[in-house]
Every structure is written in structure tokens, then in C-alpha cells.
FIMI-444076 format. One record per residue: x, y, z of N, C-alpha, C in turn; residue in one letter. Coordinates in pm, whole numbers, padded with zeros to 5 digits, always signed. Layout:
XYZXYZXYZA
...
***
This chain:
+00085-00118+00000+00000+00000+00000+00088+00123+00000X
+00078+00232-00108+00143+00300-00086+00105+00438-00019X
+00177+00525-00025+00179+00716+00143+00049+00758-00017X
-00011+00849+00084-00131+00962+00038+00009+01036-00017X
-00059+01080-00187+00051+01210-00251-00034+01302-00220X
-00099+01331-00181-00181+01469-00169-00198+01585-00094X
-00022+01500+00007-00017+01630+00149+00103+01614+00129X
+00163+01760+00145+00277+01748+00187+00364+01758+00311X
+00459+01736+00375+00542+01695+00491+00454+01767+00595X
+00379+01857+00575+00319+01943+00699+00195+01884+00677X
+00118+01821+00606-00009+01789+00639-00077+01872+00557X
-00006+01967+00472-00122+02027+00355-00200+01980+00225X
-00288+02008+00187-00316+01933+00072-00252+02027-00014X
-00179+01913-00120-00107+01989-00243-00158+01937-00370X
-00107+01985-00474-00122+01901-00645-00008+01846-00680X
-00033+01729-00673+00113+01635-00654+00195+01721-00841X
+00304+01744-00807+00399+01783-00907+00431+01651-00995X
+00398+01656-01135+00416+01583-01240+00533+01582-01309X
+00573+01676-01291+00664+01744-01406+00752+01644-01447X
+00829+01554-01380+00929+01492-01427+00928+01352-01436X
+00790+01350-01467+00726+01213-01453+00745+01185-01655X
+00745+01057-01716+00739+01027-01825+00601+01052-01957X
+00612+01068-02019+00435+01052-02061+00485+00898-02114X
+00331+00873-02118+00285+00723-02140+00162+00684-02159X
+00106+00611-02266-00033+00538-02290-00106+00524-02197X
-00184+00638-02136-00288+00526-02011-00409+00498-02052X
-00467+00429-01985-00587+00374-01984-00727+00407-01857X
-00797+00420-01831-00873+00383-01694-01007+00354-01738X
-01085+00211-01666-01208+00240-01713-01310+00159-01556X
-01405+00259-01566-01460+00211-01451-01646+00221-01444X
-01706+00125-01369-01826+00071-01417-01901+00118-01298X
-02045+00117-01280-02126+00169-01218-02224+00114-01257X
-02384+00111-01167-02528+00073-01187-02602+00182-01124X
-02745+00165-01248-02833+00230-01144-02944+00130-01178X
-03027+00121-01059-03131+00034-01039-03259+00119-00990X
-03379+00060-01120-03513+00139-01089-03628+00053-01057X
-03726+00110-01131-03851+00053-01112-03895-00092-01204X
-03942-00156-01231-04003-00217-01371-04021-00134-01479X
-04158-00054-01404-04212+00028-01524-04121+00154-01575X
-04003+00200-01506-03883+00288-01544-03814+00205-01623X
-03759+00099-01628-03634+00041-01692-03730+00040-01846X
-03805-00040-01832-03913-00058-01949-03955+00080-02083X
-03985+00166-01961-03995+00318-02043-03854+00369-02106X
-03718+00273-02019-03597+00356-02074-03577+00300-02217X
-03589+00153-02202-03545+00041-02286-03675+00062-02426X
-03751+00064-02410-03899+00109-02516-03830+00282-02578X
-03780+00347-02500-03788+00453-02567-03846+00581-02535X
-03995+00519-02411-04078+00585-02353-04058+00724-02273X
-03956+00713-02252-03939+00849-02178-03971+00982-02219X
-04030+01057-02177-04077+01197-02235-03925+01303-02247X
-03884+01282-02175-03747+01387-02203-03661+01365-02304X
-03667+01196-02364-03610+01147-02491-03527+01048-02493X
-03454+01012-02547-03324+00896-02564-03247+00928-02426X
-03263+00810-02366-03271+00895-02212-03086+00812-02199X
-03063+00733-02261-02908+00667-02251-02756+00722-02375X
-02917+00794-02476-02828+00900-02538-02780+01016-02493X
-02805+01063-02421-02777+01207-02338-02717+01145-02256X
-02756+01070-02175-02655+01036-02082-02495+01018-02107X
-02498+00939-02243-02352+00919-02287-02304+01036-02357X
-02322+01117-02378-02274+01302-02398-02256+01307-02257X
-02356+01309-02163-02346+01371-02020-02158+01322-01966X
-02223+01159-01976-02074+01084-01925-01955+01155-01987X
-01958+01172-02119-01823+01210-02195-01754+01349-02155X
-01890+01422-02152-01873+01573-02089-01855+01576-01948X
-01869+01486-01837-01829+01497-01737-01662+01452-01736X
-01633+01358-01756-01477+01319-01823-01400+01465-01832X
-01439+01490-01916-01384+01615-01996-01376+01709-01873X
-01463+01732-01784-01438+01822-01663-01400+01797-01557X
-01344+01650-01503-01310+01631-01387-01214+01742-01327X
-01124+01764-01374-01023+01901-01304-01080+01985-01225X
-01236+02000-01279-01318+02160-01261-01362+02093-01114X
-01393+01943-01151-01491+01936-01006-01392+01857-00851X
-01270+01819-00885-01190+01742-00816-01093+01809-00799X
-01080+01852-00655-01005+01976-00658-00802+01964-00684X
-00762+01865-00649-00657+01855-00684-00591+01743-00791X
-00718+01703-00879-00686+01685-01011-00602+01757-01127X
-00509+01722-01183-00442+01792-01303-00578+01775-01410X
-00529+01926-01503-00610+01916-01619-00507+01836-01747X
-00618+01699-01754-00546+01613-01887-00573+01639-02017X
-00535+01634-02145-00591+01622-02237-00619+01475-02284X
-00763+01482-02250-00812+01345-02308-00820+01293-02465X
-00769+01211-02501-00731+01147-02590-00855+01054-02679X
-00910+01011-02533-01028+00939-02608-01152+00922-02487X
-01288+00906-02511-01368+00842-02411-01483+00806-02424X
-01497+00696-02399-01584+00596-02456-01706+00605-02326X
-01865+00569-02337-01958+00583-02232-02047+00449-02289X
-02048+00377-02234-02122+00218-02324-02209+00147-02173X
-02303+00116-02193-02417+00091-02095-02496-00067-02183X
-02529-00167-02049-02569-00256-02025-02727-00242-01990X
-02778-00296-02022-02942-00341-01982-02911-00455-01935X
-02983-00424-01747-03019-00562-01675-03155-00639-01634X
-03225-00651-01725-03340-00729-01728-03368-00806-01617X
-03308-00869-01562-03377-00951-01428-03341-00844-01346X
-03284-00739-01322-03213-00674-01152-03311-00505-01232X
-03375-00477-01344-03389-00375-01380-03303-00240-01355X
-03175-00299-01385-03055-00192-01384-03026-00169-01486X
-02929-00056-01512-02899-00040-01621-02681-00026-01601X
-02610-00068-01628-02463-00068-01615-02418+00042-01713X
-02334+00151-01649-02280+00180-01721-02093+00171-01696X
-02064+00173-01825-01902+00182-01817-01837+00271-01901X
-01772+00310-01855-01637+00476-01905-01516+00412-01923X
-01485+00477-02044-01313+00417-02068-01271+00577-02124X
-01146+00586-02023-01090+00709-02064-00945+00715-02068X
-00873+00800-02215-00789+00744-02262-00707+00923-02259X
-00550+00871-02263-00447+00979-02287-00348+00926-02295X
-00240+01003-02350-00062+01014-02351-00007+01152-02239X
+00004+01066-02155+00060+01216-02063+00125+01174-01929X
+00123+01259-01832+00239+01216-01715+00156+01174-01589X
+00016+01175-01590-00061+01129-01492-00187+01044-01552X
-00241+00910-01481-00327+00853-01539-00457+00888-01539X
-00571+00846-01544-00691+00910-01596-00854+00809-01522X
-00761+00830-01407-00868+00689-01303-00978+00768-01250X
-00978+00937-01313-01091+01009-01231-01151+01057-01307X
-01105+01033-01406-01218+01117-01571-01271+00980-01600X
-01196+00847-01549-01342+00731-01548-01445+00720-01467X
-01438+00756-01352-01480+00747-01219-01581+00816-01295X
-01546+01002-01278-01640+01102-01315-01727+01072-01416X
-01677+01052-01535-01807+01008-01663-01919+00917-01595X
-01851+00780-01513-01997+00707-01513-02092+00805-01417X
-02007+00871-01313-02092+00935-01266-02211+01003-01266X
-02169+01106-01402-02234+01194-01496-02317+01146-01546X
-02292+00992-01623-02383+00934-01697-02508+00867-01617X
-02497+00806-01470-02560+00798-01407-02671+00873-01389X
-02627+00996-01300-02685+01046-01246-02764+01178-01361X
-02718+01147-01470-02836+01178-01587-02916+01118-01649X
-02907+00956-01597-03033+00896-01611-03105+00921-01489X
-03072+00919-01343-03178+00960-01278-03251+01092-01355X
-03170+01170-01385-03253+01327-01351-03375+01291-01505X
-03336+01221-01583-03437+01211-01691-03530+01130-01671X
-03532+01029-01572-03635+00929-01524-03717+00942-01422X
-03652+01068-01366-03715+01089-01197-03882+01103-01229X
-03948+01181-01291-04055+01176-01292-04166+01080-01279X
-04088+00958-01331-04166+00812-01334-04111+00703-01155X
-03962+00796-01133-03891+00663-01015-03831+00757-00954X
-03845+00838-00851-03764+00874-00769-03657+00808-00670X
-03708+00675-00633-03663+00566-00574-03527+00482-00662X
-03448+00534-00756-03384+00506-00846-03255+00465-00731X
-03136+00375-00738-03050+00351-00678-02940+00364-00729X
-02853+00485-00749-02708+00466-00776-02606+00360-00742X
-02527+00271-00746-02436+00210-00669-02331+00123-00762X
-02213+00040-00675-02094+00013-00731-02011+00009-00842X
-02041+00196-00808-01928+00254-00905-01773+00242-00838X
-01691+00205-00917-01519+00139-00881-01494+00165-01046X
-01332+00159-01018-01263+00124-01086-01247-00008-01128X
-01259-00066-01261-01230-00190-01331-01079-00199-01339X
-01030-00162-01409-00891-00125-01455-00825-00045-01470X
-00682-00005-01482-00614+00158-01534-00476+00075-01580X
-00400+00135-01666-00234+00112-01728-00225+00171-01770X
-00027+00207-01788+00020+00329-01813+00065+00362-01703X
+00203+00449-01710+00256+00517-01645+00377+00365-01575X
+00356+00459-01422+00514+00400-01332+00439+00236-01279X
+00342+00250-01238+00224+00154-01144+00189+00012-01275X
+00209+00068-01340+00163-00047-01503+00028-00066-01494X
-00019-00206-01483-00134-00230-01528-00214-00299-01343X
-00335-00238-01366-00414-00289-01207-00548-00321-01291X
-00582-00451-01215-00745-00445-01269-00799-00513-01103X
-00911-00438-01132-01020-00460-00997-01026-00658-00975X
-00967-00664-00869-01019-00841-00839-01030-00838-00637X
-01048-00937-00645-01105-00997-00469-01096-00859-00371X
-01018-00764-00359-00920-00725-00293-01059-00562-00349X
-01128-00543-00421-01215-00468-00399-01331-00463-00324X
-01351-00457-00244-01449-00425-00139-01505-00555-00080X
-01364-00664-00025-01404-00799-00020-01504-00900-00124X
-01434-00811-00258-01573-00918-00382-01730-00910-00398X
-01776-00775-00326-01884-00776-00314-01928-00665-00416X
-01839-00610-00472-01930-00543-00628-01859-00592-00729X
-01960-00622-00801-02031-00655-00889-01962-00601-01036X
-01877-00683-01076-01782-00626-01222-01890-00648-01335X
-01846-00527-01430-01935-00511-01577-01928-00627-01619X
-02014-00634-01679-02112-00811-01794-02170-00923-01692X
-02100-00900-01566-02132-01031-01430-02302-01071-01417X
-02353-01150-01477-02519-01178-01459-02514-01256-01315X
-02457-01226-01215-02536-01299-01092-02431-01211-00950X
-02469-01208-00860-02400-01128-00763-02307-01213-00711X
-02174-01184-00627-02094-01259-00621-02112-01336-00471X
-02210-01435-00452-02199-01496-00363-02245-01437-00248X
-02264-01265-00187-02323-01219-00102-02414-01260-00048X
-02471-01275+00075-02593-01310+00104-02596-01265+00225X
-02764-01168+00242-02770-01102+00370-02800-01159+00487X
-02848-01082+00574-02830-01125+00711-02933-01220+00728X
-03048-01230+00670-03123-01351+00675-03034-01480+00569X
-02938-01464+00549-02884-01581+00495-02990-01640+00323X
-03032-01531+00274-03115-01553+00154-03036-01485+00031X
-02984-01532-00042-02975-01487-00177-03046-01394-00223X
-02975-01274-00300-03075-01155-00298-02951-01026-00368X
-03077-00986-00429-02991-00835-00475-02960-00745-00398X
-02856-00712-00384-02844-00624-00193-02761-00537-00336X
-02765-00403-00259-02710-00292-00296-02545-00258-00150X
-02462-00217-00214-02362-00182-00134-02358-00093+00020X
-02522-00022+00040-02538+00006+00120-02595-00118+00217X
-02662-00195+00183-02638-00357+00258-02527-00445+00266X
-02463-00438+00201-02293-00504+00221-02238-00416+00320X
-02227-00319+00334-02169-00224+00427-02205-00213+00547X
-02289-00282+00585-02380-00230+00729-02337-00396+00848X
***
């Protein structure tokens, strides 16, 4: 495990200095769900939504949030992004919908927060276009999948994320969790946590 870069010797928060770091190919891409109603997932997946292509905006939303992490993360460097991808899953039995961000550059710091941020964005712009029908909508296990590039090389999300209990992109069944009544069941990360 390695020291927090984000303070320096006195305990301040700083912007960790890049400068003499290499550029290099990175990668980061990281996945997220949101979980609704029946009759919400149905209206998304049909088309139904009155505000419109409700997973098309979202993936502008995602891309355009990417594009601004610097603005909203305060001691983020501003990257020039290279590439970024916003690609979403329909979950028919769990009525979720997955989304995943892949965000790409050549530069001296990697890009694990302009993935983070997009699904975010993309998320939480399907709530705001669905709310009318599901207020009860559930954000949850957004993580990092993967990142490479740079000094660190290549990491991908395994056991060692949140004891195996979220749930990696394409996965059709939960990983073995089971709550406190000992029943198999879709638990959200705020039930793993408690």
C-alpha cells in the first residue's frame, strides 16, 4: 500500500507535481449501476421516456463529465483526453442499467478520475431524466475496473475490492453475497456495508 501524494510533509493538501514524470499510454475504465422501477427500466429500454433517448444524453453527459473532472476534483491535473468511450448494459432480471467509461491519454498522470467522473455523470443523468416516473432510483458500485500506463503499469479490480462484493461489468449474478437472513438476494452496497 502505498503514502497519500496529496499532502505534503506538513499535512497540507497539495497538487502532486508531475513534471518529471514520463508521458505514457494510459488507460482507466470504470463501471457503475443504477437500479429502478419495472415500469422505469421498461420506459428507458422502449424509448418511452418523455425527455427522450434517455441513454443517449446520458452518454454526452458521461463524456462531458470526463472532460471536466479538473473543474470538479479539486486537486486533479487538467489532462488532455485522448479518447472516451460511455457504453451501458441493460439488466433485465435486476432492472438496472450498467454503465461503463473508458478514458484514454498520452501524458504524465493517469486518468482513473475522468473514469470514475463520466460514469458518474452518466448515471446520475439517467436519474434526472427518469425521476418523474422513479424517484426511488438507486445509484451504486461505481469502482474502478482497470487503469495502465505510467510508473504503477497495469491494475485491474479483483477480490481485494471491497471484499468481492461489487459486482464487475457483464457479471449476470452477484458474487456470492448473502444477507443477514442468509437468503440470496440483490443487496445494494449500502447492505454489504452495514
Amino acid at each position: 500500500m502505498g503514502d497519500f501524494t496529496h499532502f505534503d510533509l506538513q499535512g497540507n493538501a497539495v497538487m502532486v507535481d508531475v513534471s518529471k514524470k514520463t508521458d505514457t499510454a494510459r488507460e482507466a475504465v470504470a463501471c457503475g449501476r443504477i437500479q429502478m422501477s419495472q415500469e422505469c427500466f421498461h420506459l428507458v429500454k422502449g424509448g418511452g421516456m418523455k425527455k427522450g433517448d434517455v441513454l443517449g444524453v446520458a452518454r454526452i453527459a458521461g463524456i462531458m463529465g470526463a472532460k471536466k473532472t479538473s473543474e470538479l476534483i479539486p486537486l486533479c491535473h487538467i489532462i488532455g483526453l485522448t479518447g472516451v468511450e460511455v457504453e451501458f448494459e441493460l439488466r433485465p432480471e435486476i432492472y438496472a442499467i450498467e454503465a461503463r467509461c473508458t478514458a484514454r491519454t498520452v501524458g504524465k498522470t493517469g486518468v482513473e478520475m475522468e473514469a470514475l467522473t463520466g460514469v458518474n455523470v452518466a448515471l446520475l443523468t439517467i436519474y434526472d431524466m427518469c425521476k418523474a416516473v422513479d424517484k426511488g432510483m438507486f445509484i451504486e458500485s461505481i469502482h474502478l475496473l482497470k487503469k495502465s500506463g505510467g510508473k504503477s503499469g497495469t491494475w485491474t479490480a479483483g477480490e481485494e475490492a471491497a471484499g468481492s462484493t461489487l459486482q464487475l461489468w457483464g457479471e449476470k449474478k452477484e458474487q456470492g453475497y448473502r444477507n443477514k437472513k442468509g437468503d440470496p438476494g440483490d443487496v445494494s452496497l449500502w447492505d454489504m456495508n452495514r
